[in-house]
ZAMAR-902025 format. One line per 4 residues: their letters; for each residue x, y, z of C-alpha. Coordinates in Angstrom, 2 decimals, padded with zeros to 5 digits. Example, Ala and Ser with C-alpha at 12.3 -4.5 7.8 and 13.67 -1.06 7.14 Angstrom:
<tiros>
as) 012.30/-004.50/007.80  013.67/-001.06/007.14
</tiros>
This chain:
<tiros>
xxxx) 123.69/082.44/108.59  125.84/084.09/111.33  128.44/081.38/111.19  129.26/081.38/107.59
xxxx) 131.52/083.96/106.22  129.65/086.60/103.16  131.39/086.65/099.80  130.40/089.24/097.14
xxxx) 128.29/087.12/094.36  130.86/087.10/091.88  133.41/084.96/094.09  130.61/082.00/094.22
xxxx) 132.27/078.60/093.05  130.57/076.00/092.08  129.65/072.97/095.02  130.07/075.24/097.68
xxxx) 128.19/075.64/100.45  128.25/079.68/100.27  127.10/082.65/102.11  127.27/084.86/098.62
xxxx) 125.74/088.87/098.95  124.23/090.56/095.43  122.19/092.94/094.29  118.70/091.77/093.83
xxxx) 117.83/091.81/089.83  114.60/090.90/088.38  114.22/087.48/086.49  111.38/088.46/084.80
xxxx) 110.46/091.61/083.00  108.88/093.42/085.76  109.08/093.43/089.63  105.78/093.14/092.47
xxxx) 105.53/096.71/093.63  104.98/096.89/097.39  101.67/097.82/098.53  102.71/100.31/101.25
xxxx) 105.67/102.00/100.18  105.10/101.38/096.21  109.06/099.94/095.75  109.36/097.56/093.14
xxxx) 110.54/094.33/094.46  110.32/090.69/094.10  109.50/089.48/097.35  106.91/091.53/099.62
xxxx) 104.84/090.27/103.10  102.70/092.99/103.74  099.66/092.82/107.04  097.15/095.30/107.58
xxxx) 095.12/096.22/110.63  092.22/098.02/112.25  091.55/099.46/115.26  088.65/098.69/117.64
xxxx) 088.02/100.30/121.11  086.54/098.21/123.60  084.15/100.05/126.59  083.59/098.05/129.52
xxxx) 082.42/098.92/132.76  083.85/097.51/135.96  082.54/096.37/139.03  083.02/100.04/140.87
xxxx) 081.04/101.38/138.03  083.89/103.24/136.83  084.40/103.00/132.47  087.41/101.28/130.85
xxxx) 088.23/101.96/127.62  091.05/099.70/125.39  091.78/099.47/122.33  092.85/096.49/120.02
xxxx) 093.68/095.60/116.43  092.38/093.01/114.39  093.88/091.98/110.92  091.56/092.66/107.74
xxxx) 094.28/091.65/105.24  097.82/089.53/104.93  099.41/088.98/101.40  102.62/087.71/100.37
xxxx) 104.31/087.86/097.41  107.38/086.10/095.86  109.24/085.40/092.90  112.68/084.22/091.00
xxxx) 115.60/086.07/090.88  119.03/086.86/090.76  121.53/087.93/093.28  123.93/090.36/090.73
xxxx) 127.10/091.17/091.76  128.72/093.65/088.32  127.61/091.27/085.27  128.26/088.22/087.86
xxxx) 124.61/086.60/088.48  123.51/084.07/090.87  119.62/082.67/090.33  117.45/082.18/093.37
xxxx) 114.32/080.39/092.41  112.01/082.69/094.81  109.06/081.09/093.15  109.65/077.96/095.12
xxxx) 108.51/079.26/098.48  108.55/075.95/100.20  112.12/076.02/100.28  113.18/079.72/100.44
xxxx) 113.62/081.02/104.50  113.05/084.51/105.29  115.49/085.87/108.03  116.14/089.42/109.45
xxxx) 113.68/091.29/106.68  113.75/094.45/107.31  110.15/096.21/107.84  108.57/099.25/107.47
xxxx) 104.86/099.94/108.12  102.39/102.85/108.41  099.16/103.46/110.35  096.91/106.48/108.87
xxxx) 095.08/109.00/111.42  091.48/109.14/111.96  089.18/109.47/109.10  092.56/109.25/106.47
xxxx) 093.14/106.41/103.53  095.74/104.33/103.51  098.09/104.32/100.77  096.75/103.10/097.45
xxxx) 098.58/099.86/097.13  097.64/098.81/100.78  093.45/099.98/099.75  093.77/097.65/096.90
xxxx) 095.29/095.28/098.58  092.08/094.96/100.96  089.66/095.35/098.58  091.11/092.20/096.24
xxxx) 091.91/090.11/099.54  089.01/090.83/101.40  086.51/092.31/099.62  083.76/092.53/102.24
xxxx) 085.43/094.38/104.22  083.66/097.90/105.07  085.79/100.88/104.81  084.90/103.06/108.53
xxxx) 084.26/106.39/107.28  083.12/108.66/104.86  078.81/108.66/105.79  079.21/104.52/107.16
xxxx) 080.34/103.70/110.62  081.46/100.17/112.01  080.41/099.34/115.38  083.61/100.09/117.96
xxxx) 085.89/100.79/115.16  087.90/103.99/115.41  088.70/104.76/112.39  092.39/104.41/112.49
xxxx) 094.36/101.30/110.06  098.45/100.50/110.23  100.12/097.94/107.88  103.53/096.72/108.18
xxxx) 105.60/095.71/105.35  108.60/093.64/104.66  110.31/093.58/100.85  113.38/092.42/099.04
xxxx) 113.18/095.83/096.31  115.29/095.95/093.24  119.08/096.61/093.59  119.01/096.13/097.42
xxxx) 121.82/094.01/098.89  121.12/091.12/100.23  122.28/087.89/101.22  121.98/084.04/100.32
xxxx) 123.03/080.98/101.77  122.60/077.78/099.97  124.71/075.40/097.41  126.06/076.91/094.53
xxxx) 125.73/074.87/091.06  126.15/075.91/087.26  123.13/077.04/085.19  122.43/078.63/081.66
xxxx) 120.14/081.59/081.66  117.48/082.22/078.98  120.26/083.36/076.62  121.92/080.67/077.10
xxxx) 124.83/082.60/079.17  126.12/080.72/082.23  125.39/081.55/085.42  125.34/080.22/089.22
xxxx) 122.44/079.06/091.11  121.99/078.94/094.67  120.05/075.63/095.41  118.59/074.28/098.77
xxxx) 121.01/072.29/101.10  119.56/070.34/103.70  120.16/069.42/107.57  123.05/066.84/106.60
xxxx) 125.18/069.21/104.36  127.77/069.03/106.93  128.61/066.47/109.60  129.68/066.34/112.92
xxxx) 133.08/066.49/112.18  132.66/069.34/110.35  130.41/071.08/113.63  133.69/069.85/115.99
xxxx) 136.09/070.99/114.19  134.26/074.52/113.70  133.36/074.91/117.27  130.01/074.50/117.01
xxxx) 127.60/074.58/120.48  125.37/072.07/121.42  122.69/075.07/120.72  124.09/075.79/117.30
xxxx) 123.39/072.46/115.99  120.22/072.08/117.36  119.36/075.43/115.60  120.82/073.97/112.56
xxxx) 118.91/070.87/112.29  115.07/072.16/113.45  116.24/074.92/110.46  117.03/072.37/108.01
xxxx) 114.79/069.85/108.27  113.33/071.03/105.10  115.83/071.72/102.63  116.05/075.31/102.04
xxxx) 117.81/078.27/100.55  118.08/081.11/103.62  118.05/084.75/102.37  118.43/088.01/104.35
xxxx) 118.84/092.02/103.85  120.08/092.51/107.64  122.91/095.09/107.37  124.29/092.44/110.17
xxxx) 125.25/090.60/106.59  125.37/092.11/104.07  127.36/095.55/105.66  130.78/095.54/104.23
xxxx) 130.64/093.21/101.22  132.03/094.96/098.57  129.80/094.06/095.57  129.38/095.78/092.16
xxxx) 126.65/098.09/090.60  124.15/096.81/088.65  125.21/095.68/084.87  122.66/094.77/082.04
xxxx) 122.09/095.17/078.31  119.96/098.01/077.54  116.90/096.28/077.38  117.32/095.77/080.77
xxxx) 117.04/099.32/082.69  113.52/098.10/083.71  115.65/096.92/086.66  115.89/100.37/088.16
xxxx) 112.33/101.84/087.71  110.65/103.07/090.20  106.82/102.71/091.73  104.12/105.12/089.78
xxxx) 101.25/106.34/090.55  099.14/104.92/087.77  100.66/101.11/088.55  097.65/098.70/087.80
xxxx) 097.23/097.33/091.75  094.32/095.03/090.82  095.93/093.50/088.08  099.52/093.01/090.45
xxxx) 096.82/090.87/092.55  094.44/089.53/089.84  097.68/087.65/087.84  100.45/087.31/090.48
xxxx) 103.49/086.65/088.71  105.07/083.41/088.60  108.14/083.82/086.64  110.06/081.91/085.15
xxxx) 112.47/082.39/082.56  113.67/078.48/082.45  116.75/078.50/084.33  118.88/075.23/082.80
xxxx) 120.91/073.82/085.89  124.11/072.12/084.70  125.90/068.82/085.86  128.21/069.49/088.74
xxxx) 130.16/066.50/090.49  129.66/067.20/094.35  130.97/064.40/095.54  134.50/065.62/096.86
xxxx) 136.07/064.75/100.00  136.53/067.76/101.91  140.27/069.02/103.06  140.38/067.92/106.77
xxxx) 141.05/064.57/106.29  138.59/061.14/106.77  134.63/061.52/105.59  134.60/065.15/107.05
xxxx) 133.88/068.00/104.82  135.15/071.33/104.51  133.25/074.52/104.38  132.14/075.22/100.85
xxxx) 131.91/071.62/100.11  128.62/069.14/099.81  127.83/065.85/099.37  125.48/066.10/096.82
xxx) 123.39/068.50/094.92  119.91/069.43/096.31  117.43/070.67/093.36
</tiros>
């Protein structure tokens, strides 16, 4: 993503290859909520460990104490929706894991003291994903266990910036307004003569190609690129203020896990004629310019 320049959402053209930075806005009437922190979001990866100490004695006869963690649960959750920049909206079919990349999530994590719970989210979590598991604690002991858990959690929450690269093509929303998408582009989106006449290393188009040799859509909320885009505040009908709510403490955890949610609101994509010749001349292609569309 580094070499393509970030445009606010609303600027995204059709056929273009495009770097385009939004708000993220639910699809669906209501966002995951992440298991550690409680945000609402629509994409969380959230791993949870526990802590073991190992006592060994040497060959001196002296004691030697470590300690190591061992994972008891990993979940991931993902699903569509838009990048909004003002009323502008750009769909991003999150549902479609396969070909959505993760880069630079931020995370954030916890690890509770001796004897303590962990948050609610991240105890239901464990007891839907791995519901042997034996809590260390409160009148039962596990063998070596200290007592001690951390998770660490990564999420896309609601109204946090954040940006995506892939081809942009025309689409009607469930109201039957237009909108963008942003669809996967593959390996051969651009050309050599497009890598030469950008500059490109040796290195940076071997990173390209072992990216891209599944077509993909690549989203990230690194400040590194999304930090000075100038993109607008959140605009929706009425209805719509769902989009700002906020974690509670009676949110149904078991059910979040029992039914994930697999939106979607069918998202029409429109006929868009890709096949342009690019502006430098011969079969090489510009930036924001493909060969054909990806779906």
């Amino acid at each position: 993503m580094e070499k393509f320049p970030a445009i606010p959402a609303r600027g995204a053209q059709p056929g273009s290859l495009c770097k385009c930075v939004g708000r993220v806005a639910l699809a669906g009437q209501m966002p995951f909520y992440a298991p550690g922190s409680g945000a609402p979001c629509v994409y969380y990866h959230v791993k949870v460990e526990q802590e073991f100490e190992d006592i060994s004695e040497d060959q001196d006869g002296q004691i030697r104490r470590s300690f190591r963690w061992e994972k008891i649960a990993d979940d991931e959750q993902f699903v569509d929706f838009y990048l909004q920049d003002g009323a502008s909206k750009v769909f991003v079919r999150g549902s479609d894991r396969a070909h959505c990349k993760i880069q630079g999530n931020r995370k954030s994590g916890g690890t509770s003291g001796m004897w303590n719970i962990p948050p609610p989210g991240i105890r239901a979590l464990i007891s839907f994903r791995n519901p042997n598991h034996r809590w260390h604690g409160n009148g039962f002991d596990i063998e070596f266990a200290t007592g001690r858990y951390r998770y660490t959690e990564a999420a896309y929450k609601v109204n946090e910036l954040l940006a995506g690269l892939g081809v942009i093509q025309p689409a009607l929303d469930p109201m039957g307004q237009p909108i963008m998408m942003l669809v996967p582009f593959s390996e051969n989106t651009l050309d050599d003569a497009y890598f030469e006449q950008n500059n490109w290393s040796d290195f940076d188009k071997r990173s390209w190609h072992d990216l891209l040799k599944n077509p993909s859509v690549l989203l990230s909320d690194s400040p590194h690129f999304v930090s000075g885009v100038q993109v607008q505040p959140l605009q929706f009908p009425p209805q719509m203020v769902y989009q700002t709510a906020i974690a509670v403490p009676t949110h149904n955890w078991s059910a979040q896990y029992q039914q994930p949610q697999a939106y979607a609101y069918a998202v029409q994509p429109q006929a868009y004629d890709m096949n342009r010749q690019g502006n430098m001349g011969g079969s090489a292609m510009a930036y924001g310019t493909v060969t054909q569309p990806l779906l």
